[in-house]
Backbone and ligand atoms as CSV (ligand in chain L), in Angstrom:
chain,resi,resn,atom,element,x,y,z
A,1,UNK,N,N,119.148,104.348,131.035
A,1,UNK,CA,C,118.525,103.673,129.895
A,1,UNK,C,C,119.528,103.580,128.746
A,2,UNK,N,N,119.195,101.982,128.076
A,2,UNK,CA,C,120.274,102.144,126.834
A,2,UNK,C,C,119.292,102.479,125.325
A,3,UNK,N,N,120.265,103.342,124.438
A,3,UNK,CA,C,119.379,103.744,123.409
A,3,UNK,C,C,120.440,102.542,122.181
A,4,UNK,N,N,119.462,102.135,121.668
A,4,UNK,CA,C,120.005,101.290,120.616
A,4,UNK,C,C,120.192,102.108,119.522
A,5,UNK,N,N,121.068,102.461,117.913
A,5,UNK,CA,C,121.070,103.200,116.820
A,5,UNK,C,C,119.826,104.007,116.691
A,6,UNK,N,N,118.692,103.397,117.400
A,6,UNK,CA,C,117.529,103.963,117.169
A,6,UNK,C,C,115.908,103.530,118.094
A,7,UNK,N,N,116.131,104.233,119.281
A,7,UNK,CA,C,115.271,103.323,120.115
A,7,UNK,C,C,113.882,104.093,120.003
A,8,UNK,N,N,113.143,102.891,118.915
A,8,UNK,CA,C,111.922,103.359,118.574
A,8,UNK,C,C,110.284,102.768,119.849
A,9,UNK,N,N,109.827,104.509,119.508
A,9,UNK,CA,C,108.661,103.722,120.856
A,9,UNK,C,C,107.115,103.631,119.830
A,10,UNK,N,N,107.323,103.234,118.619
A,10,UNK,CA,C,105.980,103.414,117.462
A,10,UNK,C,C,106.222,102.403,116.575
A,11,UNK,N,N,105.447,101.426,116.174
A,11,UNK,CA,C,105.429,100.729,114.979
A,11,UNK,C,C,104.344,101.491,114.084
A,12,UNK,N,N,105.155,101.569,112.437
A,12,UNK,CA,C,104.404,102.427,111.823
A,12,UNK,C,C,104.088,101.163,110.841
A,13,UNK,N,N,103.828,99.924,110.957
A,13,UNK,CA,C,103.702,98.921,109.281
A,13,UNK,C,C,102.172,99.200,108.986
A,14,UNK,N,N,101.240,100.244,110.077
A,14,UNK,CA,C,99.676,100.332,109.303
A,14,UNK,C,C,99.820,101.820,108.766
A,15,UNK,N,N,99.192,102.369,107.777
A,15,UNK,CA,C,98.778,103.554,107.899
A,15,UNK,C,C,97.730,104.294,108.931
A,16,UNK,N,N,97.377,103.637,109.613
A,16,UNK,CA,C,96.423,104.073,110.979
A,16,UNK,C,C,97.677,104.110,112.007
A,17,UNK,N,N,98.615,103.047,112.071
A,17,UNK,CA,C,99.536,103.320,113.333
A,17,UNK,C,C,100.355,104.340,112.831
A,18,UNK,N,N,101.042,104.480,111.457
A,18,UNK,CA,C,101.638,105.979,111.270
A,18,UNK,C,C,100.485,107.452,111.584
A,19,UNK,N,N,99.631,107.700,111.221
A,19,UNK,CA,C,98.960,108.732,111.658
A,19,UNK,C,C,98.538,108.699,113.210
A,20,UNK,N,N,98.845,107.525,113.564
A,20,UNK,CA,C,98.867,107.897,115.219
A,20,UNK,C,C,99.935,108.010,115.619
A,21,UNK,N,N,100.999,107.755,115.235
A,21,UNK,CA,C,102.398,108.333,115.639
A,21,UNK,C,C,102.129,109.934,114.967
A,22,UNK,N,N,101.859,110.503,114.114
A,22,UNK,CA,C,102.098,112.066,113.910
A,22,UNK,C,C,101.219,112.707,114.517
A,23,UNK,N,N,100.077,112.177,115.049
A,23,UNK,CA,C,99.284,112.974,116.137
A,23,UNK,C,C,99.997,113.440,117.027
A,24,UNK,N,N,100.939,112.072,117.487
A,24,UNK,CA,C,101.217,111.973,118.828
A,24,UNK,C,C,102.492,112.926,118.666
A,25,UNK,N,N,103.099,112.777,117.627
A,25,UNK,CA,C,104.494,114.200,118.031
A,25,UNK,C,C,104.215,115.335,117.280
A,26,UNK,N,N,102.938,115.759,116.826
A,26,UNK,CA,C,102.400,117.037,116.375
A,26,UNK,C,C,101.970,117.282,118.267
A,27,UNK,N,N,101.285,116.524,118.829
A,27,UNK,CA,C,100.987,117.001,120.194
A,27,UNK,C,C,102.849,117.017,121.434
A,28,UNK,N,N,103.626,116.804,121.212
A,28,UNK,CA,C,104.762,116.681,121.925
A,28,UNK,C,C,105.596,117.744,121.176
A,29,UNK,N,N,105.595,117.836,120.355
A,29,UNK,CA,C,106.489,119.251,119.663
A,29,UNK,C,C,105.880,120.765,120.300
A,30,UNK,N,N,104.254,120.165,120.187
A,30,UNK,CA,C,103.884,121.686,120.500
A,30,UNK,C,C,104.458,122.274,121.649
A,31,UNK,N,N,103.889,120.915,122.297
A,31,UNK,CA,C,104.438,120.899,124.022
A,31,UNK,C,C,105.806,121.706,124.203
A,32,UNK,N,N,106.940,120.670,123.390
A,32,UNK,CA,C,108.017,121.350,123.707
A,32,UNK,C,C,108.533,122.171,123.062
A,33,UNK,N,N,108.072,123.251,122.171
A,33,UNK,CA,C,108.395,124.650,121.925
A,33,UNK,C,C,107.433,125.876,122.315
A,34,UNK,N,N,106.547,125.026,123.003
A,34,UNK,CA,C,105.795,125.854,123.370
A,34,UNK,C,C,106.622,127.440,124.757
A,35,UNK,N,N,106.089,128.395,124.332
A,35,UNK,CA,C,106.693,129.641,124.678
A,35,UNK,C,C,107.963,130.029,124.187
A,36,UNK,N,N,108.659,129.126,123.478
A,36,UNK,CA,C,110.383,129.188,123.090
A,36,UNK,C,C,110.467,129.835,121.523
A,37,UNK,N,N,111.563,130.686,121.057
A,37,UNK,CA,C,111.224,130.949,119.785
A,37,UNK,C,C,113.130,130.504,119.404
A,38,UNK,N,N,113.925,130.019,120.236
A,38,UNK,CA,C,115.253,129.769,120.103
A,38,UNK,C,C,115.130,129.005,119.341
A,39,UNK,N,N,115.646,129.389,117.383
A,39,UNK,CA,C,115.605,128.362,116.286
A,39,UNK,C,C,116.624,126.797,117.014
A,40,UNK,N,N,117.704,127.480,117.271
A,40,UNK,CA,C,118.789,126.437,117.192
A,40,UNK,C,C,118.037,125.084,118.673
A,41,UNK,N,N,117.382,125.930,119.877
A,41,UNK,CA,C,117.125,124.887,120.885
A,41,UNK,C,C,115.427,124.140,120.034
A,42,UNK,N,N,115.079,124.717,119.613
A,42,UNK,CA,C,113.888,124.494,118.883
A,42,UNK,C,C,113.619,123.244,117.861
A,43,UNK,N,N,114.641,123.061,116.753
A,43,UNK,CA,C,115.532,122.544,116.298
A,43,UNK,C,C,116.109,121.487,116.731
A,44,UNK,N,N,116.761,121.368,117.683
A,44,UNK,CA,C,117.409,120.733,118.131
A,44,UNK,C,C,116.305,119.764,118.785
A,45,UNK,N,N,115.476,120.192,119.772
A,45,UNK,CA,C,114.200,119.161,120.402
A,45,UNK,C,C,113.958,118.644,118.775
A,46,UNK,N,N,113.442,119.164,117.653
A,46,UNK,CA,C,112.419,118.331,117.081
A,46,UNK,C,C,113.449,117.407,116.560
A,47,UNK,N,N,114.524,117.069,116.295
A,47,UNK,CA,C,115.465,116.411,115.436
A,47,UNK,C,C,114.830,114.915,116.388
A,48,UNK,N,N,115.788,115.421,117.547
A,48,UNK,CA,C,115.813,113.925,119.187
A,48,UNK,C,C,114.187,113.552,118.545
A,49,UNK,N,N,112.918,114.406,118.853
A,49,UNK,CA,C,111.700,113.569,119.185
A,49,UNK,C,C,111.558,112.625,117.371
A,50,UNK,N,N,111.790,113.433,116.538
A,50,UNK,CA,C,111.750,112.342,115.619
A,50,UNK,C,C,112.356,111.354,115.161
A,51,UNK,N,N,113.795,111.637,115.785
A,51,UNK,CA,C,114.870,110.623,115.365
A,51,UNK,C,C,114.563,109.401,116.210
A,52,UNK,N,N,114.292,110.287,117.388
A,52,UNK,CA,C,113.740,108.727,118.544
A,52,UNK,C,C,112.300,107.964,118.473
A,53,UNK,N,N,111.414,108.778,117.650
A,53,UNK,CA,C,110.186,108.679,117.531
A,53,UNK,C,C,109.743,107.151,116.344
A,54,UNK,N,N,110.652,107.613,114.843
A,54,UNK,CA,C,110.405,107.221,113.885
A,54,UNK,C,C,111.092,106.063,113.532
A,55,UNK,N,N,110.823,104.487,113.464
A,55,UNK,CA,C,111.318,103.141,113.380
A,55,UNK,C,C,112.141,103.298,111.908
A,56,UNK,N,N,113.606,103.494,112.350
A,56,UNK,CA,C,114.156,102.690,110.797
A,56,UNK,C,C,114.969,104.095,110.131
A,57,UNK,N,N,115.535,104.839,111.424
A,57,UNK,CA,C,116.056,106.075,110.752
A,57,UNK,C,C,117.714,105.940,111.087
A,58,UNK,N,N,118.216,106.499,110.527
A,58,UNK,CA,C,120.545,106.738,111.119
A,58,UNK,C,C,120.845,107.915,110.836
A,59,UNK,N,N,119.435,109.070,110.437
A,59,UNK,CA,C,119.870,110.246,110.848
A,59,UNK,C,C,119.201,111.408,110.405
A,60,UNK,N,N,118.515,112.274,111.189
A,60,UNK,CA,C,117.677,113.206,110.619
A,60,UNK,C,C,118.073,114.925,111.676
A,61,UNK,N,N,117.623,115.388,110.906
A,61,UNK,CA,C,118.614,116.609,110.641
A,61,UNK,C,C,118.111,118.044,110.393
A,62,UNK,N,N,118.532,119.188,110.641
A,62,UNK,CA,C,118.426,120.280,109.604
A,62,UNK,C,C,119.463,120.889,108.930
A,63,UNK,N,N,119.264,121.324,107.962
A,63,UNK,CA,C,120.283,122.639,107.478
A,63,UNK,C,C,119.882,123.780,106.693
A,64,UNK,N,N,120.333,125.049,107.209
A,64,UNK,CA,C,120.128,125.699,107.024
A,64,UNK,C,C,120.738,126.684,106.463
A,65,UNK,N,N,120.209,127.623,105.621
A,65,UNK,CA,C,120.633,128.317,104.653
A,65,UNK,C,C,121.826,129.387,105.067
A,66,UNK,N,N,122.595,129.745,104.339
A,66,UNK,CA,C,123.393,130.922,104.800
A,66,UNK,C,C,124.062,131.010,103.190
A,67,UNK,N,N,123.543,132.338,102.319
A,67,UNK,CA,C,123.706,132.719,101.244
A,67,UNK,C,C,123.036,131.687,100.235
A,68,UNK,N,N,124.102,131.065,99.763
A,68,UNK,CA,C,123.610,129.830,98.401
A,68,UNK,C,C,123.920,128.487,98.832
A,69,UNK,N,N,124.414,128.347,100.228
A,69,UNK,CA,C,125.254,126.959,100.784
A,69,UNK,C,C,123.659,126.643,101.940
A,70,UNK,N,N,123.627,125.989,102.099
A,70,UNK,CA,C,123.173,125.006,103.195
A,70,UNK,C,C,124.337,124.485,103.799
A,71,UNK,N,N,123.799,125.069,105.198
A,71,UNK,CA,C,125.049,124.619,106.614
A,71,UNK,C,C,124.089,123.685,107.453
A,72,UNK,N,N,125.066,122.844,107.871
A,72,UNK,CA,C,124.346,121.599,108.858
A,72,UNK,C,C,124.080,122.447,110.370
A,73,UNK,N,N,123.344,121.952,110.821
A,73,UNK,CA,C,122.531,122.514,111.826
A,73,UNK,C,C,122.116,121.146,112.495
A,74,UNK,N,N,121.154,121.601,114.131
A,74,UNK,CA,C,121.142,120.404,114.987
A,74,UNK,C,C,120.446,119.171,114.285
A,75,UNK,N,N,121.053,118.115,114.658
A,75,UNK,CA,C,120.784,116.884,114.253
A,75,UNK,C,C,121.170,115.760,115.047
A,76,UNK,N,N,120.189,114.216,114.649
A,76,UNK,CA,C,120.155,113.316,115.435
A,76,UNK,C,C,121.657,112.319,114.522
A,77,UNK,N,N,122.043,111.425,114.776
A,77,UNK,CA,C,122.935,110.195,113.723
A,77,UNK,C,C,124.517,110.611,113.902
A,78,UNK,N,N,124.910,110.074,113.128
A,78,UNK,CA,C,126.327,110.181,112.935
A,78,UNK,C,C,127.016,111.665,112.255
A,79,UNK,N,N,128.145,112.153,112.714
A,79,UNK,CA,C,128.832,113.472,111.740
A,79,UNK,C,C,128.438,113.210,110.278
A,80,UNK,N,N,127.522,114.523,109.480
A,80,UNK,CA,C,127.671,114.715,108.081
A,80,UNK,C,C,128.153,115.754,108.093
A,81,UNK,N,N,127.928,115.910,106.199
A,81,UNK,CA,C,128.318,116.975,105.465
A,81,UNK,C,C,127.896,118.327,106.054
A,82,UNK,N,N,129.058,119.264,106.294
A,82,UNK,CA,C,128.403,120.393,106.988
A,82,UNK,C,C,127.912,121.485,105.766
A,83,UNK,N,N,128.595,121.293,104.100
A,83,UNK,CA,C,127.895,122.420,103.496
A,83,UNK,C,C,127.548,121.869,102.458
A,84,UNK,N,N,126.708,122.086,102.124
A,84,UNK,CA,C,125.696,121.389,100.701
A,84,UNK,C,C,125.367,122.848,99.809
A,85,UNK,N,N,126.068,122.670,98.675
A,85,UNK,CA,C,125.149,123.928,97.769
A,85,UNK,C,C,123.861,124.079,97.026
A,86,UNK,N,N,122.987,125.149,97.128
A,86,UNK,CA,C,121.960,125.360,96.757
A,86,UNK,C,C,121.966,124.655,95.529
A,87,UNK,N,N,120.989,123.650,95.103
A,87,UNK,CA,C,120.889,123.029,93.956
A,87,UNK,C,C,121.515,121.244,93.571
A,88,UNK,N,N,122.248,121.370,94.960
A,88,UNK,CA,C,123.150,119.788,94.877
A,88,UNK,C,C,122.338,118.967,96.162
A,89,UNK,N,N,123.068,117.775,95.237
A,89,UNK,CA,C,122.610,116.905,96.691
A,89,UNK,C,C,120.755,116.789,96.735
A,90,UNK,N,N,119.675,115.520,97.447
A,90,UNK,CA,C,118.230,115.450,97.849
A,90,UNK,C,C,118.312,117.126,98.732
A,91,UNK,N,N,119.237,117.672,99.784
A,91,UNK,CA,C,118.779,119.005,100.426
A,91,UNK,C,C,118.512,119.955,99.730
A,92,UNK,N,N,119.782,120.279,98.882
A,92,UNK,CA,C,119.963,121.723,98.138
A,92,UNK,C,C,119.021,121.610,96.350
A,93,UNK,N,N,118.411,120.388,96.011
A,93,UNK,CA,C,117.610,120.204,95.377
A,93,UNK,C,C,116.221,120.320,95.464
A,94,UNK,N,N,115.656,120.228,96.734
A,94,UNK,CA,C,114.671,120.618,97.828
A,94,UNK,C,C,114.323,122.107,97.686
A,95,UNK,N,N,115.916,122.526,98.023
A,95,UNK,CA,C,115.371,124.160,98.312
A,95,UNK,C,C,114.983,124.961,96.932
A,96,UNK,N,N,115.512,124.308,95.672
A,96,UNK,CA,C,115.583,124.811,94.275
A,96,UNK,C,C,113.668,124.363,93.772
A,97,UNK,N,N,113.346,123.293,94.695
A,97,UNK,CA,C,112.021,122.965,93.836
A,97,UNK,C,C,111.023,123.552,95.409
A,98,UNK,N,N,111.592,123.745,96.315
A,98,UNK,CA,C,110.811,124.668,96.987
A,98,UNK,C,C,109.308,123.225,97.408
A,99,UNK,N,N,109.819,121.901,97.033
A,99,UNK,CA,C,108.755,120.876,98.036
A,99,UNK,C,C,109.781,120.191,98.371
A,100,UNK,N,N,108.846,119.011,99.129
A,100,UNK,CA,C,109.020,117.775,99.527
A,100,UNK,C,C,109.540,116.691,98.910
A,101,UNK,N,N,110.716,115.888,99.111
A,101,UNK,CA,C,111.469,115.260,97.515
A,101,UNK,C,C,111.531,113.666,99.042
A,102,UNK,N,N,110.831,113.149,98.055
A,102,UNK,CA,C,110.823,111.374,98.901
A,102,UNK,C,C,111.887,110.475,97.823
A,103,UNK,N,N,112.928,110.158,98.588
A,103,UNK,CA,C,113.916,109.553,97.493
A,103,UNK,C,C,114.140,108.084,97.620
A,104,UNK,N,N,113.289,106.816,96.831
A,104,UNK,CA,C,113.305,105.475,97.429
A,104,UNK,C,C,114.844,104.659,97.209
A,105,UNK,N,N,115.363,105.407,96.654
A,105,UNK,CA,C,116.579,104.364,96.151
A,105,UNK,C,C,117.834,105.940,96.448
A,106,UNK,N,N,118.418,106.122,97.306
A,106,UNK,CA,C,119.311,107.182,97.302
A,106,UNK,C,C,119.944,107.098,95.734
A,107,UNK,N,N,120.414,105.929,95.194
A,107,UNK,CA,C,121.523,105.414,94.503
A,107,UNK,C,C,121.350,105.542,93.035
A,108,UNK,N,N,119.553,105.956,92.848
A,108,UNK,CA,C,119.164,106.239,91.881
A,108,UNK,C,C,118.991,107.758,91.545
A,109,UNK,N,N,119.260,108.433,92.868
A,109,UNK,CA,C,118.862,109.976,93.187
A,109,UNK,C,C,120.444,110.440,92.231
A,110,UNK,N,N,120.211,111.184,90.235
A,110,UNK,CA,C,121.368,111.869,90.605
A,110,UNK,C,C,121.861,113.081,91.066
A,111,UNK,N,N,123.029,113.059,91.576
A,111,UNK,CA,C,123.813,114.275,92.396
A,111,UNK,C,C,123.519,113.565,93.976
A,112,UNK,N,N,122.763,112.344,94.440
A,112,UNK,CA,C,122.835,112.490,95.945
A,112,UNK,C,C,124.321,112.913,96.520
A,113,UNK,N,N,124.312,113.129,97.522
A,113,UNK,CA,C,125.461,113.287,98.400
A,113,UNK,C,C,124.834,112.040,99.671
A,114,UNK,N,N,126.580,111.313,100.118
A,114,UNK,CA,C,126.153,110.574,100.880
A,114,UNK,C,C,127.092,110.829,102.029
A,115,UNK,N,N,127.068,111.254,102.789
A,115,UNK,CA,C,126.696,111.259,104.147
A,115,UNK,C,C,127.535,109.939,105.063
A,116,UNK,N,N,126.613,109.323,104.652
A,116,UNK,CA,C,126.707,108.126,105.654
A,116,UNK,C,C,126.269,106.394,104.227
A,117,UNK,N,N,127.277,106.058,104.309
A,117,UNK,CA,C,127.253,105.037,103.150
A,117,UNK,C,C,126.141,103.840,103.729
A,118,UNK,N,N,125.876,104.232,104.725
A,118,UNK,CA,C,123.980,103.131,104.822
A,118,UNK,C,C,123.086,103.567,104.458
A,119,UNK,N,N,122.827,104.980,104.257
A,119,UNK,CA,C,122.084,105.206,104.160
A,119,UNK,C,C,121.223,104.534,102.238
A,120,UNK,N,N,119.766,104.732,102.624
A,120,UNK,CA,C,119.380,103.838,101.313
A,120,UNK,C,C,118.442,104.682,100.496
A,121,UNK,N,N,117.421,105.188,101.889
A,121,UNK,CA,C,116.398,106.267,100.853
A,121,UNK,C,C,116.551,107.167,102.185
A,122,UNK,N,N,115.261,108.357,101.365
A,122,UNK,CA,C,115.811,109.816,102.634
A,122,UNK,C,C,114.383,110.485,102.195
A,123,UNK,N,N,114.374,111.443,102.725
A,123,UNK,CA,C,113.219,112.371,103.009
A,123,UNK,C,C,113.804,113.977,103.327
A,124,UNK,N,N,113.170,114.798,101.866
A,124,UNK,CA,C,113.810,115.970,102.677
A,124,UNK,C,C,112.557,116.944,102.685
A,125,UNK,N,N,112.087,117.980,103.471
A,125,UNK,CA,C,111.293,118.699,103.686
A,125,UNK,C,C,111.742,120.441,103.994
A,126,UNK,N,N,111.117,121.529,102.916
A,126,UNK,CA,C,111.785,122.476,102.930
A,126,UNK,C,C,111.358,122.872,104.743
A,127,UNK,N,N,111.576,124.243,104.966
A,127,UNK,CA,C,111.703,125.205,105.893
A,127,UNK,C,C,111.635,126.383,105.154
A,128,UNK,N,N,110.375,127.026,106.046
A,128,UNK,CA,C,110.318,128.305,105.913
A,128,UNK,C,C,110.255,129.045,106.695
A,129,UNK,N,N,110.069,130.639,106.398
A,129,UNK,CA,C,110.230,131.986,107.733
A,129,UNK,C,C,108.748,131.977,107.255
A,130,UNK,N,N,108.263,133.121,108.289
A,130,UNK,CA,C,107.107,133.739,108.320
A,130,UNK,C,C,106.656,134.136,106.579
A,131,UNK,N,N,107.611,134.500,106.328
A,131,UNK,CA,C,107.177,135.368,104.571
A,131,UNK,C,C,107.151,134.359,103.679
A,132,UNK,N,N,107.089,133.424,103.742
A,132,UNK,CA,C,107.577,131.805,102.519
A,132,UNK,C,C,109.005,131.894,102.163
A,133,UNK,N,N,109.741,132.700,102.440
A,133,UNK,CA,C,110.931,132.240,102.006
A,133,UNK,C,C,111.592,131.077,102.531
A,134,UNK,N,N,112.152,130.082,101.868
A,134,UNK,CA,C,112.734,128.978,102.343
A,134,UNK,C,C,114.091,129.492,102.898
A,135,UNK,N,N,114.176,129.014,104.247
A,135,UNK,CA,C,115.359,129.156,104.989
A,135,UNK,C,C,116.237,127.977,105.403
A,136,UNK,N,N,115.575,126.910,105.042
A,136,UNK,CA,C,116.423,125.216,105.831
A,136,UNK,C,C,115.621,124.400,105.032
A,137,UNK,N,N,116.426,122.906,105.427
A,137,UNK,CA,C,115.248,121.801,104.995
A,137,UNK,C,C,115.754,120.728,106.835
A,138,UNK,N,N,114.845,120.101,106.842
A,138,UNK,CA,C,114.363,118.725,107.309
A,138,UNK,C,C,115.258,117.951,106.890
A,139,UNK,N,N,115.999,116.939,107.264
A,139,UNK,CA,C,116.552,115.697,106.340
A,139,UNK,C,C,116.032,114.295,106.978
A,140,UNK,N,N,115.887,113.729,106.618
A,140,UNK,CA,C,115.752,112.359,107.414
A,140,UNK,C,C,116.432,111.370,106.454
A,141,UNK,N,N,117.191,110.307,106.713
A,141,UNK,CA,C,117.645,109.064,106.164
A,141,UNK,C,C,117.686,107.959,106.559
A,142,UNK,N,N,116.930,106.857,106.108
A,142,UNK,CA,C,117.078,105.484,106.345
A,142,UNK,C,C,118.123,104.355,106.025
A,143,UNK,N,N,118.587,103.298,106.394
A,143,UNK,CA,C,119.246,102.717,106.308
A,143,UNK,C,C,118.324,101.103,105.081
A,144,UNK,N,N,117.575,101.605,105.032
A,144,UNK,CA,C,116.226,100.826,104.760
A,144,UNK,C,C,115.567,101.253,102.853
A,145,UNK,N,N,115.847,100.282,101.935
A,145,UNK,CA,C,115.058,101.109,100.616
A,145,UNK,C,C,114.071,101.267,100.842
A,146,UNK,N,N,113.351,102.646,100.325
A,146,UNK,CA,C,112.031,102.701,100.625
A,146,UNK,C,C,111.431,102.754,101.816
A,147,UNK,N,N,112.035,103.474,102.658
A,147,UNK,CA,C,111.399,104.129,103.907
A,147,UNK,C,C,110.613,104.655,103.728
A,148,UNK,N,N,110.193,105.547,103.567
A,148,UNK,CA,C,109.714,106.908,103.344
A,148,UNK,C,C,108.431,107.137,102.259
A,149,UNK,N,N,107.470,107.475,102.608
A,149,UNK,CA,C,106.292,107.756,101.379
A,149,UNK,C,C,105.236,108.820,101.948
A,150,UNK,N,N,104.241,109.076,101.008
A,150,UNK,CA,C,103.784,110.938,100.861
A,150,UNK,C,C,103.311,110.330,102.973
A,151,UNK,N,N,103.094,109.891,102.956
A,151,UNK,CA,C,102.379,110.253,104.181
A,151,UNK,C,C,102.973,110.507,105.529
A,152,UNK,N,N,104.818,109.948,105.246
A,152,UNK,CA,C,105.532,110.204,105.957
A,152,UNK,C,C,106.212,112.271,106.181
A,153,UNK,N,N,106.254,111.984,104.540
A,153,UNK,CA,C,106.099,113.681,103.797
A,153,UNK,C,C,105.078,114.758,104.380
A,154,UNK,N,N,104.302,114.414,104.533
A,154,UNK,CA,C,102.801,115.143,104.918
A,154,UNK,C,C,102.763,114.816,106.224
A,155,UNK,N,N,103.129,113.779,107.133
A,155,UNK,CA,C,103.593,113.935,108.738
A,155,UNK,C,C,104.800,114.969,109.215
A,156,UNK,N,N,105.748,115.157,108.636
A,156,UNK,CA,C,107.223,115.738,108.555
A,156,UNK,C,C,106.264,117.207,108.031
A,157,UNK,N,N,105.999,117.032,107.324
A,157,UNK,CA,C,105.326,118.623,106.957
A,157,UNK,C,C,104.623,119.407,108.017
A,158,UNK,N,N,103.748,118.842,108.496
A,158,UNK,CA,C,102.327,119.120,109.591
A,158,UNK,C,C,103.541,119.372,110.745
A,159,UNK,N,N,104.738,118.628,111.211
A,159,UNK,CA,C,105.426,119.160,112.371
A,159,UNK,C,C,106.637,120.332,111.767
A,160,UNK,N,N,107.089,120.618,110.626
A,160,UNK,CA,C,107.810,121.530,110.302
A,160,UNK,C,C,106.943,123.295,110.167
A,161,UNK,N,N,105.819,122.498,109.881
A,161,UNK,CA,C,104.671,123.933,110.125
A,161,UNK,C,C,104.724,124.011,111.960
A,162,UNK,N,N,104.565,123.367,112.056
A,162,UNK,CA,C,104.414,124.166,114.138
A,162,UNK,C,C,106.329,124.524,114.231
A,163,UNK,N,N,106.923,123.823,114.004
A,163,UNK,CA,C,108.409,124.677,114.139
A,163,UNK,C,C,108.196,126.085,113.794
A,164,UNK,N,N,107.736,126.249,112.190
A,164,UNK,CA,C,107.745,127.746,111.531
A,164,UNK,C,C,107.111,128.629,112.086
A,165,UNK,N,N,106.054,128.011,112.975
A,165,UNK,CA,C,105.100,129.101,113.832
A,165,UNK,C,C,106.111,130.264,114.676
A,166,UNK,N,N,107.229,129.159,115.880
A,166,UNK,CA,C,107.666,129.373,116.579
A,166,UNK,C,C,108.500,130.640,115.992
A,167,UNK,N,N,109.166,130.980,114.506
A,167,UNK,CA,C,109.921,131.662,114.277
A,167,UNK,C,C,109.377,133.070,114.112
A,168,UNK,N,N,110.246,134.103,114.555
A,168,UNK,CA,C,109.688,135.538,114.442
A,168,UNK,C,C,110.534,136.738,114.167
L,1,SME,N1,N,122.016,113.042,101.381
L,1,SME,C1,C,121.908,114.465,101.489
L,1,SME,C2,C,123.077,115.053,102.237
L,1,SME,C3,C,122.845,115.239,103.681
L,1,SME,S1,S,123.047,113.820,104.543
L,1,SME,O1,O,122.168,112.754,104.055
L,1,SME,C4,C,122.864,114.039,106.186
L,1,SME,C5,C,121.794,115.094,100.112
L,1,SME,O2,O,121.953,114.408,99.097
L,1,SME,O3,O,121.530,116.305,100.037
């Protein structure tokens, strides 16, 4: 099979067809971490099912904490930035406000860090351990202004909670 930049199997242009796409990989994530608690293979599945899942993405991602830096971790797209500091950049701004940061215009975001010069808007979603401490974020980026809105946020959320389950 050939995969195009992004071989999507969901059209999301309704809000009924996006909440049936997050059913559908809230039920396929479970699936595939189910019995596994390996962050990095864990991780790594949810990046592929959403990167392949979600129409209109060039690269979604985690990174994860180590001291005050955010280190890149498994991900779908092209080579990024492997260290982002706590407080810089849509990631390390994430982890400082401890939510969900939907960014429609990267170009208007200041401090973004770019990555990948297509990219247009992004989506970042913290990560946590068992105790609430934030340990990673989620990244996702579009090539597209205005990808991304609360309900995409609140889909990305609902599957970053069954990841956090897995951790122990
Ligand atoms: N744009 C992000 C950096 C990570 S890349 O997009 C993969 C940021 O501003 O934190």
């Amino acid at each position: 099979m050939t995969f195009t930049l992004n071989d999507t199997a969901y059209g999301t242009d309704t809000p009924a067809a996006k909440h049936a796409m997050f059913d559908d990989l809230r039920s396929q994530l479970t699936g595939l971490v189910h019995g596994e608690s390996n962050l990095v293979a864990n991780s790594a599945n949810f990046s592929s099912l959403v990167f392949n899942a979600m129409p209109g993405l060039n690269w979604a991602g985690f990174y994860f904490l180590q001291g005050d830096e955010l280190v890149l971790g498994p991900f779908q797209g092209k080579p990024a930035c492997i260290r982002i500091k706590k407080g810089r950049g849509v990631c390390g701004t994430t982890v400082v406000e401890g939510k969900s940061i939907v960014v429609p215009d990267v170009h208007a975001f200041p401090g973004h860090i770019a990555c990948d010069v297509n990219s247009r808007s992004e989506l970042v979603v913290p990560v946590r351990r068992p105790n609430g401490e934030i340990m990673g974020v989620f990244d996702l980026d579009s090539p597209l202004p205005n990808r991304f809105d609360q309900d995409d946020a609140d889909g990305i959320e609902a599957l970053v909670a069954i990841l956090e389950k897995t951790l122990v």
